[in-house]
C-alpha positions, 0 to 999 in steps of 0.5 A: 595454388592457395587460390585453386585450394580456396576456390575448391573449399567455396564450391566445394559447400554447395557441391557437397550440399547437392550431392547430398541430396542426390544421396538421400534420394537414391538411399530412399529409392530403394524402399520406394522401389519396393513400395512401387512394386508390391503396392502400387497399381502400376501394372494394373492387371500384371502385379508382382506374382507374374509368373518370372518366366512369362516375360518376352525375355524368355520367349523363343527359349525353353524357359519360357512359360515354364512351371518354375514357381519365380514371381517377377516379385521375386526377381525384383527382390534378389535383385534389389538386394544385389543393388544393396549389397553394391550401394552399402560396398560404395558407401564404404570404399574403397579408401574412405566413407562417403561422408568422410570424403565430403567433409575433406572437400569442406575442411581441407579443400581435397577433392579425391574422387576416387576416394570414395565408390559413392562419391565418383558415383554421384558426380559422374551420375549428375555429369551423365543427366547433365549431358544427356539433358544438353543433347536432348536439348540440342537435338530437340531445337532440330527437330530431333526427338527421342521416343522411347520404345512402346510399353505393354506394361510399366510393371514389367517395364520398371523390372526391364530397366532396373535388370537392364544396368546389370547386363548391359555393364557386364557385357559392354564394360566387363566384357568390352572394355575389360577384357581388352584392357587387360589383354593390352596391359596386363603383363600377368596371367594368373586368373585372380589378376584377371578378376580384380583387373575386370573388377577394376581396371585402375588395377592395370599399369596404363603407360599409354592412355589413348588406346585405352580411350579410342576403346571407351569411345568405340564401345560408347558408339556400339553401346549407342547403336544397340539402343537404336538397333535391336529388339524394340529399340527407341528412335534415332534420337536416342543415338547421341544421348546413349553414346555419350552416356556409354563414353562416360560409363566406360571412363568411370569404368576405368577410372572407378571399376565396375561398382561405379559404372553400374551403379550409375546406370542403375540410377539412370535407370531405376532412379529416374523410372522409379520416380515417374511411376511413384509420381504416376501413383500418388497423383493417378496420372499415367508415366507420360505425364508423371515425366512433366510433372514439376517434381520430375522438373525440380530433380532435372534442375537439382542434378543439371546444377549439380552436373555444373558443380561437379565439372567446375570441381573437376577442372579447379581439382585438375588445375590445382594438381597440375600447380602441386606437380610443377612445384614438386618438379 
């Protein structure tokens, strides 16, 4: 038990030293986010008083090229402040601070992840790049390679895939996974109950945790198959790489709640698009190239070593827990 305790404090100052890092980059991100819309050029002719209702989102719907005086500048705003509002609530919670939760790893070899919003965030998220770059590498040594979706626009673009965590977690987690949990678990109905338990579906008593897990699987797979399947949707390639990361959403889901599972899709979304377009300006390349770009290569290595701390981390923690447990028995 010494050992694993030991073992936990060695890995745990380059783990903390990453996931440091990886903090420091998403807390800069968000004034980046700004400076890419309002002053940068990504969208060359379409800047950020593009009419909100112009966009194809609406098209088919009443609202479409309406007269509603909202700029897609406007729209970034209230929904960057909403991604502050969760950021600053993850710093804080819901046990204890970010840095609080670093330090504890360091001093007293403790790894609770779920002490911390930001904490679970910042592994899982290196987890989630980790895999993502396994498959991606995997299926390229088949032949298998995934395209993306045609651009019109990397302003509009950058607006879709910041919106896109908020209602894809609200639908495939809240409603999906949430709902259903609560159905197969909860033994009260009162509707402030329901609520928290969305919030945070740990709230449930979970006697039998498999059915909870053939239920994150199936709408990893669902959540992998709309990525193929509507609208203008990317290659097949796209399939296994978007499953996995629905199967980890959801886990998150119901090990964290909601502010984990959205806020690490928003990074995997605004974060990694954030820096291509910023790359793309700085450098006068278009958002293909800024993707191969050394900086874009060096934030693949930082978080793939640091996706390979986190499991390492995660299985000494599980190692060590199990020893306690057998003690205390």
């Amino acid at each position: 038990m010494q050992n694993s305790n030991k073992i936990l404090q060695a890995l745990g100052i380059p783990f903390t030293a990453l996931l440091s890092v990886i903090f420091g980059l998403l807390l800069v991100s968000f004034p980046i986010g700004l400076f890419v819309v309002f002053e940068s050029e990504i969208g060359g002719d379409i800047n950020y008083e593009y009419p909100f209702t112009h966009l194809d989102i609406f098209y088919g719907t009443e609202m479409y090229q309406s007269q509603i005086d909202v700029s897609i500048g406007d729209a970034f705003v209230i929904l960057w402040t909403f991604y502050v509002i969760i950021f600053v609530i993850a710093i804080l919670g819901p046990k204890h601070g970010f840095l609080k939760s670093l330090s504890s790893i360091i001093s007293f070899g403790k790894y609770e992840t779920q002490s911390n919003y930001l904490f679970g965030v910042t592994t899982w998220f290196s987890i989630l790049i980790l895999v993502s770059v396994l498959i991606n590498f995997i299926q390229e040594g088949f032949g298998i390679v995934t395209i993306p979706p045609p651009v019109d626009n990397n302003l509009i673009q950058f607006f879709y895939v910041s919106f896109a965590p908020l209602v894809e977690e609200f639908g495939f987690r809240l409603i999906l996974i949430g709902i259903p949990l609560f159905a197969l678990y909860s033994h009260k109905s009162s509707i402030k109950y329901f609520i928290k338990c969305l919030w945070n579906p740990g709230t449930l008593y979970i006697h039998d945790s498999k059915k909870a897990i053939l239920l994150i699987i199936f709408v990893g797979f669902i959540f992998g198959f709309a990525h193929i399947a509507l609208g203008e949707s990317w290659s097949e390639g796209k399939f296994a790489q978007a499953t996995a990361s629905g199967i980890i959403l959801g886990w998150v889901y119901l090990r964290y709640g909601f502010v984990a599972s959205l806020l690490i899709h928003w990074a995997t979304n605004y974060f990694v698009f954030l820096y291509a377009n910023f790359i793309s300006h700085l450098n006068s390349i278009s958002i293909a190239d800024a993707f191969s770009h050394s900086l874009m290569s060096s934030l693949e290595i930082l978080f793939v070593l640091a996706g390979v701390l986190s499991i390492s981390m995660l299985i000494v923690s599980k190692f060590y827990s199990k020893k306690v447990s057998d003690l205390e028995i």
